[in-house]
TORKE-552546 format. One record per residue (C-alpha): residue in one letter; x, y, z. Coordinates in nm, 3 decimals. Example, Ala and Ser with C-alpha at 12.3 -4.5 7.8 and 13.67 -1.06 7.14 Angstrom:
BEGIN
   resn         x         y         z
      a     1.230    -0.450     0.780
      s     1.367    -0.106     0.714
REM end
This chain:
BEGIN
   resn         x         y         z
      x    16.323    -4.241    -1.150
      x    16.432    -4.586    -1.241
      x    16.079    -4.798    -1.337
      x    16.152    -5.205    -1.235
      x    15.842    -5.395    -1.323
      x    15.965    -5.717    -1.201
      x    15.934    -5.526    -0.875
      x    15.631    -5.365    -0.970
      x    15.433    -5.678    -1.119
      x    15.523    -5.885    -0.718
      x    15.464    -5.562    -0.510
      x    15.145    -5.657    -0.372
      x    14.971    -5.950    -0.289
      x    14.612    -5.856    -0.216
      x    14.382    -6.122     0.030
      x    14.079    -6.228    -0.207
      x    13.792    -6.337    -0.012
      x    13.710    -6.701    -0.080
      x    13.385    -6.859    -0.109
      x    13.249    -7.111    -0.283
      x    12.990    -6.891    -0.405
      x    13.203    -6.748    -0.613
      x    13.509    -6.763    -0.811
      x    13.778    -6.480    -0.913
      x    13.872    -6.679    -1.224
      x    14.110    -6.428    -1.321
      x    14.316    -6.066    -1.307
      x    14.518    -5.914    -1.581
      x    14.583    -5.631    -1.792
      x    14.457    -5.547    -2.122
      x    14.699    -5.365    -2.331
      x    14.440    -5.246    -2.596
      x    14.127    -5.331    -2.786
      x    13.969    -5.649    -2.681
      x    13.654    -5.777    -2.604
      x    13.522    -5.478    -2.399
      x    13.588    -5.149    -2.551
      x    13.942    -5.025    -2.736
      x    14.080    -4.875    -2.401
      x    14.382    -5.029    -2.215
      x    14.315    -5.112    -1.866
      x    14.248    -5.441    -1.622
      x    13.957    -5.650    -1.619
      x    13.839    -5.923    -1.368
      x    13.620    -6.261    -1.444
      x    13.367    -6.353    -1.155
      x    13.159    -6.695    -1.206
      x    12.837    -6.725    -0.986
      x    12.577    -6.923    -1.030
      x    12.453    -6.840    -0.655
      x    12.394    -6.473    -0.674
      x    12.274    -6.259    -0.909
      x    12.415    -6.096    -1.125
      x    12.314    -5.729    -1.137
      x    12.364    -5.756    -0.816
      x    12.754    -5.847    -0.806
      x    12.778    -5.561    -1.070
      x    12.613    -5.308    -0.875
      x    12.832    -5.412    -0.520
      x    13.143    -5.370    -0.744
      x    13.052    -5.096    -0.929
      x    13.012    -4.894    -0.548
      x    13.341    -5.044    -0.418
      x    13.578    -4.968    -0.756
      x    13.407    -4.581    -0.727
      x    13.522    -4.560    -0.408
      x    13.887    -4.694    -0.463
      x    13.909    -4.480    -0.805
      x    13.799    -4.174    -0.588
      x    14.060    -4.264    -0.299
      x    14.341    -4.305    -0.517
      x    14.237    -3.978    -0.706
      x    14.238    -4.177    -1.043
      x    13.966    -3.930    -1.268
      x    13.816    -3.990    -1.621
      x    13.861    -4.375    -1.608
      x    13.584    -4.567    -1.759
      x    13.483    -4.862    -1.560
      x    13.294    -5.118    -1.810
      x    13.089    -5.447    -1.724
      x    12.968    -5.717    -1.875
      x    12.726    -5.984    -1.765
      x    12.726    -6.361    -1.904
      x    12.551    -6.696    -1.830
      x    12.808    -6.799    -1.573
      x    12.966    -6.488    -1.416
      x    13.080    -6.118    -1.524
      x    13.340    -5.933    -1.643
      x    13.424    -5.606    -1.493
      x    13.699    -5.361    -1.638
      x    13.837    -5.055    -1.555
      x    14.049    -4.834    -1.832
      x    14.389    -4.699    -1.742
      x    14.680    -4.502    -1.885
      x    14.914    -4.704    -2.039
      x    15.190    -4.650    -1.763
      x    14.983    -4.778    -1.523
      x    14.844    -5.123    -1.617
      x    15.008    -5.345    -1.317
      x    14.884    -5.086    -1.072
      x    14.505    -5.084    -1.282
      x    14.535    -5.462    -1.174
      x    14.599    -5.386    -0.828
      x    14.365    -5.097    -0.774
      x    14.073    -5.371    -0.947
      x    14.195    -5.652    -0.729
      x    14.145    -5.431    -0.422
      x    13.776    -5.354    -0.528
      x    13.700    -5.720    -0.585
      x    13.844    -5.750    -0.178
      x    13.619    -5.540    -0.049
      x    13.296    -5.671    -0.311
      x    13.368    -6.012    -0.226
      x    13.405    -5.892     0.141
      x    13.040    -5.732     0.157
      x    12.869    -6.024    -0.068
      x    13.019    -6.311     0.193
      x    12.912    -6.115     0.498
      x    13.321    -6.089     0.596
      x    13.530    -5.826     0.725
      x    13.754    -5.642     0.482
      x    14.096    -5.522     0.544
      x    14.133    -5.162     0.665
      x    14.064    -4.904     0.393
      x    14.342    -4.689     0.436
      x    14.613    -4.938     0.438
      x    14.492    -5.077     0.121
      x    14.465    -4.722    -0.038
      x    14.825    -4.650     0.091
      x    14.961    -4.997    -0.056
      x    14.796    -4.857    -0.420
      x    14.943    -4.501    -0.397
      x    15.295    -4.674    -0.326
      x    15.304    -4.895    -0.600
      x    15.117    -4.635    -0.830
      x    15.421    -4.400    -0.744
      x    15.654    -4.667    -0.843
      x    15.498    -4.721    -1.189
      x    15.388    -4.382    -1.313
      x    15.625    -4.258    -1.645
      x    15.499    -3.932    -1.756
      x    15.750    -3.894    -2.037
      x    15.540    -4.190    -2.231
      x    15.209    -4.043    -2.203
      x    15.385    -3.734    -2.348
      x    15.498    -3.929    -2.594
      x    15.193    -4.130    -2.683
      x    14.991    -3.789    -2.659
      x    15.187    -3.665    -2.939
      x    15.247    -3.976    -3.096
      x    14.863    -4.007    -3.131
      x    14.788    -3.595    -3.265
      x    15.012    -3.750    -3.599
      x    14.822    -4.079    -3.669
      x    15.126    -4.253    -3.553
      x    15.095    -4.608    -3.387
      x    15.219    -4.658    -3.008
      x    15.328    -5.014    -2.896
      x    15.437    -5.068    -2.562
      x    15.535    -5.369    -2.320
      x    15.739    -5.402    -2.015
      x    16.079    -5.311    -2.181
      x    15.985    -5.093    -2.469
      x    15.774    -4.828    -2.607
      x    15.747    -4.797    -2.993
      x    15.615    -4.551    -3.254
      x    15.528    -4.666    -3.618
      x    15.601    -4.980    -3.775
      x    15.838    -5.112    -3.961
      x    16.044    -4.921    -4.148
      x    15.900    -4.607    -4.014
      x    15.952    -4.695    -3.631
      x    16.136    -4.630    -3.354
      x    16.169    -4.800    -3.034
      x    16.272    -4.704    -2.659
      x    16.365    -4.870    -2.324
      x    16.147    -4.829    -2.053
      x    16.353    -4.604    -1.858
      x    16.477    -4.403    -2.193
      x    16.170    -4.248    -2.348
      x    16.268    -3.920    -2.510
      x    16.128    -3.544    -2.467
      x    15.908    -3.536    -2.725
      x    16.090    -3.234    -2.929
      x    16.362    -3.477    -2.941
      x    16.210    -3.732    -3.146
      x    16.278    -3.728    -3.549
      x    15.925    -3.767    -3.632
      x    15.977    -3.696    -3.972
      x    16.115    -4.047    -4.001
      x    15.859    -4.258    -3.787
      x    15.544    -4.390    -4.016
      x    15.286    -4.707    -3.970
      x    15.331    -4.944    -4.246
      x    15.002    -5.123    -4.403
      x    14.933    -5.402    -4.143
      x    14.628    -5.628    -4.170
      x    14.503    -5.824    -3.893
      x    14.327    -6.165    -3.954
      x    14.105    -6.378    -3.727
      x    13.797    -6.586    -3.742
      x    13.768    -6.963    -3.603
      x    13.934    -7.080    -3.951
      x    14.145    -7.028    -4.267
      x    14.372    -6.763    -4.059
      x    14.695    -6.936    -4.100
      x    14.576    -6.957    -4.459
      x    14.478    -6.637    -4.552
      x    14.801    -6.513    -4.329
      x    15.044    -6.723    -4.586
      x    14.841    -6.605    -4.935
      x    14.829    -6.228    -4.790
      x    15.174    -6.234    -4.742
      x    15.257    -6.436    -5.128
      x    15.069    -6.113    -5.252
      x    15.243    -5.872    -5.102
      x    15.578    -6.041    -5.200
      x    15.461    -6.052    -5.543
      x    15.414    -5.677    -5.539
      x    15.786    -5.635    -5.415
      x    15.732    -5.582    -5.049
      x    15.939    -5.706    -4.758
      x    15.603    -5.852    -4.625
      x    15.604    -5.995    -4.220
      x    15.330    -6.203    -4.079
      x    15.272    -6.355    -3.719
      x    15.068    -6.735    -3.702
      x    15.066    -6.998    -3.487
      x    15.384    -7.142    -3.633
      x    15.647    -6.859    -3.550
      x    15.714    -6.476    -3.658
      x    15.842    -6.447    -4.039
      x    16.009    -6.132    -4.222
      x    16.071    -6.266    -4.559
      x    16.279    -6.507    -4.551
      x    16.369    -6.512    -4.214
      x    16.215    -6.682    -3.891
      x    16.220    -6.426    -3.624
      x    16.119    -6.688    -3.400
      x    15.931    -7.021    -3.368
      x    15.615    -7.040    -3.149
      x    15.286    -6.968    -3.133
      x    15.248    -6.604    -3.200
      x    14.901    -6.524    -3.217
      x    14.892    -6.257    -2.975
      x    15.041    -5.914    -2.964
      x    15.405    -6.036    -2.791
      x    15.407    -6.157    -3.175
      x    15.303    -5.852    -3.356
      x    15.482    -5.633    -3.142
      x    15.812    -5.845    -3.255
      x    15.671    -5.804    -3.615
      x    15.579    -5.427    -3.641
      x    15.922    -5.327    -3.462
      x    16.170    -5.468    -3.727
      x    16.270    -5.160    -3.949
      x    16.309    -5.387    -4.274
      x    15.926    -5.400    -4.242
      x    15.701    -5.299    -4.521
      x    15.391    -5.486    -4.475
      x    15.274    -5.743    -4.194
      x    14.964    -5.932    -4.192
      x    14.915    -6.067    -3.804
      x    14.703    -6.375    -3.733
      x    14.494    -6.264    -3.456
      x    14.393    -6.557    -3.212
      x    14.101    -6.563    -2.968
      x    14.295    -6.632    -2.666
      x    14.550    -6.321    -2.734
      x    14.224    -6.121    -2.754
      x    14.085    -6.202    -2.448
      x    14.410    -6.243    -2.245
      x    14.527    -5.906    -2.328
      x    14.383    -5.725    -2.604
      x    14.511    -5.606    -2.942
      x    14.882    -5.396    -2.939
      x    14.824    -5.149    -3.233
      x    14.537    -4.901    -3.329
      x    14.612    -4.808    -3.689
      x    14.564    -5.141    -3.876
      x    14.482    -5.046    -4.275
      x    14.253    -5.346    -4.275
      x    14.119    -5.631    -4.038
      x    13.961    -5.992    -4.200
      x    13.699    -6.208    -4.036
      x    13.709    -6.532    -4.171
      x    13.422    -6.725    -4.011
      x    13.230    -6.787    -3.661
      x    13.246    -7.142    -3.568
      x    13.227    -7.307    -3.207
      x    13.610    -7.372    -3.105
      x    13.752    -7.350    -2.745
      x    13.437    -7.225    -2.549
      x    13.431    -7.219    -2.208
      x    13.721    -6.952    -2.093
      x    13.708    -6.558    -1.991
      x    13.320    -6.595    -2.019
      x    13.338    -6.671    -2.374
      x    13.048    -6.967    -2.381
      x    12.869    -6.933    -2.698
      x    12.958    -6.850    -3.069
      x    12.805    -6.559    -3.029
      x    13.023    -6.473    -2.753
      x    13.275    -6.611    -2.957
      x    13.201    -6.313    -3.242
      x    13.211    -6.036    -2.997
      x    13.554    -6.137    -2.889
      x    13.664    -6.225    -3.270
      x    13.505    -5.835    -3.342
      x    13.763    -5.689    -3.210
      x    13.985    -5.656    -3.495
      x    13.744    -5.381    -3.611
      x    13.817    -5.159    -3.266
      x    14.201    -5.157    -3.385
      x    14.145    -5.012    -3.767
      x    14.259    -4.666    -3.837
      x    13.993    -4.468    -3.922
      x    14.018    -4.508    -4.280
      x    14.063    -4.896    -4.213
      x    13.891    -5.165    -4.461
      x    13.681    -5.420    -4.255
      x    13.663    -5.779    -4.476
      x    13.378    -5.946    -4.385
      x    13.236    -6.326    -4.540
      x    12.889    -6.236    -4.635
      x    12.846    -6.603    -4.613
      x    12.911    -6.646    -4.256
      x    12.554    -6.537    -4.052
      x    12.745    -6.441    -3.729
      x    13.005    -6.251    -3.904
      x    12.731    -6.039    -4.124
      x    12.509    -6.000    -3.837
      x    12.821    -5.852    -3.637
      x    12.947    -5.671    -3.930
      x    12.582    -5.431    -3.997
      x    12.616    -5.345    -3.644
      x    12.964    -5.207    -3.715
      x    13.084    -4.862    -3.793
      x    13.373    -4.959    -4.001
      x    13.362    -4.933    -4.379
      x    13.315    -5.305    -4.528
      x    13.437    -5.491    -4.786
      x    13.213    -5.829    -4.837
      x    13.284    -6.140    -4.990
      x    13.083    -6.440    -5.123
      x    13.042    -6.764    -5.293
      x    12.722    -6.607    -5.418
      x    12.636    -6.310    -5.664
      x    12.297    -6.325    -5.505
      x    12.388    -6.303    -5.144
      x    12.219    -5.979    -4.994
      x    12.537    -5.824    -4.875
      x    12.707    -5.833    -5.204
      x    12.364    -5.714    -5.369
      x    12.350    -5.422    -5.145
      x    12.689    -5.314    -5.139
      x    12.711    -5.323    -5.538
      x    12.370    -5.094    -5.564
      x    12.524    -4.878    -5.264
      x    12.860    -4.812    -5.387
      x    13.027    -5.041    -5.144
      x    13.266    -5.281    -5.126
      x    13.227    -5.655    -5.200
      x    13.370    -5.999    -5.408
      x    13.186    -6.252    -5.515
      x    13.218    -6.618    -5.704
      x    13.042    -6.634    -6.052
      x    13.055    -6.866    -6.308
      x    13.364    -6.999    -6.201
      x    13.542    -6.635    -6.149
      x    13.628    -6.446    -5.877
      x    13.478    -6.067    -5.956
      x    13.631    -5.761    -5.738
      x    13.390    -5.432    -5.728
      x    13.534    -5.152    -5.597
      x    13.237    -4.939    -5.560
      x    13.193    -4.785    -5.888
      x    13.303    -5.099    -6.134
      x    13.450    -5.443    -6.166
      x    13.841    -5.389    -6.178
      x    13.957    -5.718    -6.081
      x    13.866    -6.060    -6.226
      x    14.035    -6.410    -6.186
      x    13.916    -6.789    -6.278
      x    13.901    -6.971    -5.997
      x    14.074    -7.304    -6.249
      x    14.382    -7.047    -6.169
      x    14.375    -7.048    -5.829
      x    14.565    -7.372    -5.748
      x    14.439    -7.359    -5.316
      x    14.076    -7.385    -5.474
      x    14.139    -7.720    -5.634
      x    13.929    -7.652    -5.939
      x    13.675    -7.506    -5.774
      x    13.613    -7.798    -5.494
      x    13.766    -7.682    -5.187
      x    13.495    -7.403    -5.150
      x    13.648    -7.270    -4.767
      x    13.980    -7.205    -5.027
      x    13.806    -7.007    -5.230
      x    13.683    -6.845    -4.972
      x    14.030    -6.791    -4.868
      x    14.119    -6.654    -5.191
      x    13.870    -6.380    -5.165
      x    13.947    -6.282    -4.799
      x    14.307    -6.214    -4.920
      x    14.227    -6.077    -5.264
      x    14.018    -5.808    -5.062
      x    14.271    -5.744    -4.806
      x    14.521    -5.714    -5.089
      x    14.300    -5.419    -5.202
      x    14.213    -5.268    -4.938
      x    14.642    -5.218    -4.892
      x    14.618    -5.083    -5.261
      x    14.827    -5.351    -5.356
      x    14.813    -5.379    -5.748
      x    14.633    -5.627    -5.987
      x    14.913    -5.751    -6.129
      x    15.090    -5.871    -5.778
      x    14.716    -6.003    -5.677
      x    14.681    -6.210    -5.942
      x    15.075    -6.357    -5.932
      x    15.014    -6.452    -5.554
      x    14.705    -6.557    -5.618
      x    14.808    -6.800    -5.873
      x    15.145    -6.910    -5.757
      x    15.043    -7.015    -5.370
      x    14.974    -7.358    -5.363
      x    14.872    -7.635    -5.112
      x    15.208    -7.750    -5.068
      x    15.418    -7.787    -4.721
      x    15.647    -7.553    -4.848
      x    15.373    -7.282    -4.934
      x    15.095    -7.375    -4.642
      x    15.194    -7.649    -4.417
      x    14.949    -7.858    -4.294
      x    14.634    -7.710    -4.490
      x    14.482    -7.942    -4.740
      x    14.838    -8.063    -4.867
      x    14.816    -8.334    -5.129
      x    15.070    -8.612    -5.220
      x    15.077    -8.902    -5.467
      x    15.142    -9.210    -5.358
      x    15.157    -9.519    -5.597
      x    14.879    -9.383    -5.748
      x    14.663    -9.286    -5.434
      x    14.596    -8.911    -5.321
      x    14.659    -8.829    -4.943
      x    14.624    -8.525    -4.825
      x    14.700    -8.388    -4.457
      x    14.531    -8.128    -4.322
      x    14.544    -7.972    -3.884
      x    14.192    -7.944    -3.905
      x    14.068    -7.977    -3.558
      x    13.714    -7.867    -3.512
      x    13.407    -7.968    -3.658
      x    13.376    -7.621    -3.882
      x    13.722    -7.743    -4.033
      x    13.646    -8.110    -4.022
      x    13.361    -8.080    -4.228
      x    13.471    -7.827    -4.517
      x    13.758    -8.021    -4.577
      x    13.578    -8.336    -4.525
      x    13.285    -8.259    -4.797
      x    13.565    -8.155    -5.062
      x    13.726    -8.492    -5.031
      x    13.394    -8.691    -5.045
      x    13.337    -8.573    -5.434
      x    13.692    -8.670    -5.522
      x    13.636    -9.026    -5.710
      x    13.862    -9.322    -5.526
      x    13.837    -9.659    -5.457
      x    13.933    -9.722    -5.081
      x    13.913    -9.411    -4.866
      x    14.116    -9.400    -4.519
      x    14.093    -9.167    -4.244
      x    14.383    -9.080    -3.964
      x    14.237    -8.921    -3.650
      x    14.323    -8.837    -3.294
      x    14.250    -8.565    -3.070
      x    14.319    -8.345    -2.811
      x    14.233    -8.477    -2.486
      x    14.096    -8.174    -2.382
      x    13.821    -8.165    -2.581
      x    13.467    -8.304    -2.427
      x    13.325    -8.658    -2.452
      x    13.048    -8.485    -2.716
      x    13.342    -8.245    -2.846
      x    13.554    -8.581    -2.966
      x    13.199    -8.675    -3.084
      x    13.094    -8.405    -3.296
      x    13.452    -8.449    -3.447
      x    13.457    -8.810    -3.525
      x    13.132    -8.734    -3.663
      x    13.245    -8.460    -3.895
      x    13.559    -8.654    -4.008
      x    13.317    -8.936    -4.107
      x    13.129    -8.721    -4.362
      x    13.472    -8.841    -4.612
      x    13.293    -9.174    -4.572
      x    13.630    -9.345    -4.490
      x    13.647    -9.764    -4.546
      x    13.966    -9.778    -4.293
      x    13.943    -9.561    -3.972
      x    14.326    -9.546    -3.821
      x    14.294    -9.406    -3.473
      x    14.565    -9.249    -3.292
      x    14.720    -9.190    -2.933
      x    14.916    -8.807    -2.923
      x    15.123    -8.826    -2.608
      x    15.196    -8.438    -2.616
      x    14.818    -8.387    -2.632
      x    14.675    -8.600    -2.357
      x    14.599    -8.308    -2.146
      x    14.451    -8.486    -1.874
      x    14.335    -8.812    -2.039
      x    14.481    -9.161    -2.001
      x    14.631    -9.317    -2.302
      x    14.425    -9.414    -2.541
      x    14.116    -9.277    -2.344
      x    14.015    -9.041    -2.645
      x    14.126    -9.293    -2.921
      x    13.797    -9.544    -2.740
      x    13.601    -9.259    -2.801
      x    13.678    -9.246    -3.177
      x    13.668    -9.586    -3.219
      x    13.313    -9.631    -3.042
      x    13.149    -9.350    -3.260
      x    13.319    -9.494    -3.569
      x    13.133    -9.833    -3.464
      x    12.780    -9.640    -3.432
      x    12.815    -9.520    -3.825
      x    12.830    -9.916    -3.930
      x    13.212    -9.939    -3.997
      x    13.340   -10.273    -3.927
      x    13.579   -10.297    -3.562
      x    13.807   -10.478    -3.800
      x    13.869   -10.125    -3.993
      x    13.944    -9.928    -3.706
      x    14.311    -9.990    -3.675
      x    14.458    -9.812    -3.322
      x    14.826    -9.704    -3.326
      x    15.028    -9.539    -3.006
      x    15.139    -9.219    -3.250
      x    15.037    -9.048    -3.546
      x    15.319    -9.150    -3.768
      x    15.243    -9.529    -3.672
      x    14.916    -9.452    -3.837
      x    14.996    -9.291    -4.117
      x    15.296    -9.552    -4.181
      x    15.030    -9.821    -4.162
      x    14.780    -9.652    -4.436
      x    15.104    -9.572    -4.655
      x    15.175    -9.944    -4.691
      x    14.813   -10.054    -4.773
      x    14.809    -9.760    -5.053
      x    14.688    -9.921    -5.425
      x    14.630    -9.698    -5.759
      x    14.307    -9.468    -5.688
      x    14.274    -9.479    -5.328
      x    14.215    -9.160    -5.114
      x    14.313    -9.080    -4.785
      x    14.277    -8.777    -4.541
      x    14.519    -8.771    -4.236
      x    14.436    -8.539    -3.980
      x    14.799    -8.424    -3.883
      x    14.760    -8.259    -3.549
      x    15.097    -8.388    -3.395
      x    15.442    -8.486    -3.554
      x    15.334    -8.319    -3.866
      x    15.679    -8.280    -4.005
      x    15.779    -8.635    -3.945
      x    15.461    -8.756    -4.146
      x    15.561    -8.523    -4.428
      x    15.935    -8.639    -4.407
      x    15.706    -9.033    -4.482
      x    15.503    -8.883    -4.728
      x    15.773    -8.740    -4.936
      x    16.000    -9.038    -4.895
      x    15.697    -9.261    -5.060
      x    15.659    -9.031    -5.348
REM end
């Protein structure tokens, strides 16, 4: 039987209950791990803040039983989880059944919603026929064969609407839909996973993605990483885009000139549909820092960890969790994981890098100006941090930090010394090498640097290095995205101010508005810049970011420092930068 998924994915449309009482925020798959568990499945998000909690759980928890029995669907797991504003409930499914999993979860919010509003429900058995037709539809036996088998050899299975995959890289194979193979017929002899590191964390990911992949380059490797920017192999640009979630890495880990990939795993790819693979080599956390709360249920940092955690649910069982000891929400998540750990730290006395060298464990640390690497039984790698030239000499400390994320992944994909210490010390802050992180220019005698930061986690590291760079003038180039809160915008400005700037440009970003009038944001800026004592005179507005930063370039004299906070027409502000070089 022929499977058509655009069919599938429009078969039903089921009648949700509405109320103002509460809100179905949302319905989708999950194709793997994710905030929940590892399992592939659907989930739902309910917000309440009329009736309780437990109790929408325990209404739903009846009603999916029911359906699940009905449909004759056994051993699925049904998971909830209970936040501030709402709950999310999930149910796990076999991976050739996710659009009917949403379906069958949709019909068990009907009839919830239906007995929590007092309303009548649809009849039962016309629901529970629509489900059986479109579970017929959807059912492909031959890839849970193949996945079953796949899994008894340690070999990875990635699947989407049009393909199923085993392996990565240059050990992989890959399969329409509707032409999966008898098992006996696959060459598995040929299929392999390839080392493949995943890194998240609120920031230094697009960072620690580029210096990961130098490293592995260094060692010879036809290295692949996803970002935010597009999908690389090499030298080559798969494709431009955001690519933070698994459409990315699926992309990635499919190409057969594959060797090594390092995937920069975003929040919202988490939560939206889960991780695609399950035998990662390693997984990096960078740091926990409030950034887009607010969404799936996701309303606190610490919320914020679980969801970031997830990495650790996708490592193979011998997989190498790297952990910054220096990070409380990250260390407090990481001793409640399962996962061997490698930790790393600014500080030889941090208690995580104590206990792990007395224990045998994993760990790197900063001392003396050098980077140490313990590998459980000794010190086998060492590097000055003067070497590294992302560290600037030792004063952009979130670098370093960077450094030893990547230096630990790097080991944990027994990659050798000598290739860890070439990438290490032949990455640089350049656009070329890491656009749009801490890149510095010199400009008739002046140092600007341009950085995305765009929080007040990254705001402030970058903004503290700068501050203990000698200058004479300082200027400051800042917009934001208009979909950040009044106290959001705030807490920025505030950050940002920490470089104590003398000349504040602010900036309209028409792209960026997102639901703001012009300029709207910009007042914002411009009022909080006036409550820190800087004179209205020095608070320049411009309609775009390269008006501002053309403005600051012209005022430039020998010894003056400037920081412009680059979040839109990037490359047209380097194109100026260069050009005044």
């Amino acid at each position: 039987m022929t499977i058509n998924i655009e069919e599938i994915e429009d078969y039903l449309s089921i009648r949700i209950p509405e109320s103002d009482l509460i809100t179905l925020e949302s319905s989708r798959r999950v194709t793997g791990p994710g905030l929940l568990w590892e399992k592939p499945g659907a989930i739902l998000d309910v917000f309440t803040s009329y009736f309780d909690k437990q109790e929408v759980v325990d209404c739903w928890t009846v009603e999916i039983q029911k359906v699940l029995d009905a449909i004759n669907w056994k051993n699925i797991h049904i998971k909830t989880r209970i936040f501030d504003t709402g709950v999310n409930l999930a149910i796990s499914a076999s991976i050739d059944l996710l659009y009917s999993a949403v379906f069958v979860i949709e019909t068990s919010w009907h009839l919830t919603a239906s007995k929590l509003f007092e309303q009548s429900s649809d009849d039962f058995d016309a629901l529970i026929s629509d489900l059986l037709k479109v579970i017929s539809m959807e059912q492909n036996p031959p890839i849970l064969e193949l996945q079953d088998a796949a899994e008894k050899k340690n070999i990875d299975v990635l699947w989407d609407d049009d393909f199923v995959s085993l392996g990565h890289g240059t050990g992989s194979q890959k399969w329409g839909i509707n032409e999966i193979p008898n098992v006996d017929e696959v060459n598995w002899d040929n299929l392999h996973n390839v080392p493949v590191a995943m890194i998240t964390g609120t920031n230094g990911k697009s960072t620690s993605v580029r210096l990961s992949t130098a490293i592995a380059e260094a060692a010879g490797m036809v290295s692949g990483s996803t970002s935010t920017d597009f999908v690389k192999l090499g030298d080559d640009v798969l494709d431009y885009g955001d690519y933070s979630g698994p459409g990315g890495a699926r992309m990635l880990l499919r190409d057969k000139r594959l060797e090594i990939a390092f995937l920069e795993v975003a929040r919202g790819g988490i939560l939206r549909r889960g991780l695609p693979l399950r035998q990662a080599s390693a997984a990096l956390v960078t740091n926990i820092a409030a950034d887009h709360l607010g969404e799936y249920g996701i309303n606190t940092v610490e919320h914020l960890a679980d969801a970031k955690f997830a990495v650790a649910r996708a490592l193979s069982d011998d997989g190498i969790l790297v952990l910054n000891a220096d990070d409380k929400l990250v260390a407090n998540n990481g001793l409640s994981s399962q996962n061997t750990i490698c930790w790393f730290s600014l500080s030889d006395n941090n208690e995580h890098i104590i206990t792990a060298r007395y224990s045998g464990g994993l760990c790197c640390w900063l001392d003396n100006g050098k980077l140490h690497y313990f590998d459980g039984n000794e010190i086998t790698l060492t590097i000055n941090v003067s070497d590294i030239p992302i560290a600037m000499g030792g004063a952009a400390k979130f670098n370093i930090q960077n450094a030893m994320g990547a230096l630990c992944l790097a080991k944990a994909m027994d990659i050798s010394n000598e290739a860890i210490l070439k990438g290490l010390m032949s990455f640089s802050s350049t656009p070329d090498d890491n656009p749009g992180r801490c890149n510095e220019f010199k400009i008739k005698g002046a140092r600007v640097f341009v950085d995305f930061a765009h929080n007040p986690h990254s705001i402030n590291a970058i903004a503290d290095m700068l501050d203990n760079i000698p200058s004479n003038k300082k200027y400051l180039l800042i917009g934001q995205a208009g979909d950040r809160s009044d106290q959001d915008i705030m807490d920025l400005t505030d950050g940002a101010l920490k470089f104590n700037p003398d000349v504040v440009a602010t900036m309209d970003m028409e792209d960026y508005l997102r639901g703001r009038e012009f300029g709207e944001t910009a007042a914002i800026i411009k009022n909080q810049c006036l409550k820190h004592g800087i004179d209205e005179d020095n608070i320049p507005h411009f309609s775009t970011p390269s008006e501002g930063a053309q403005y600051i370039i012209d005022q430039l004299e020998e010894g003056d420092l400037v920081l412009l906070l680059a979040l839109a027409e990037r490359d047209k502000i380097f194109d100026m930068l260069k050009a005044a070089t």
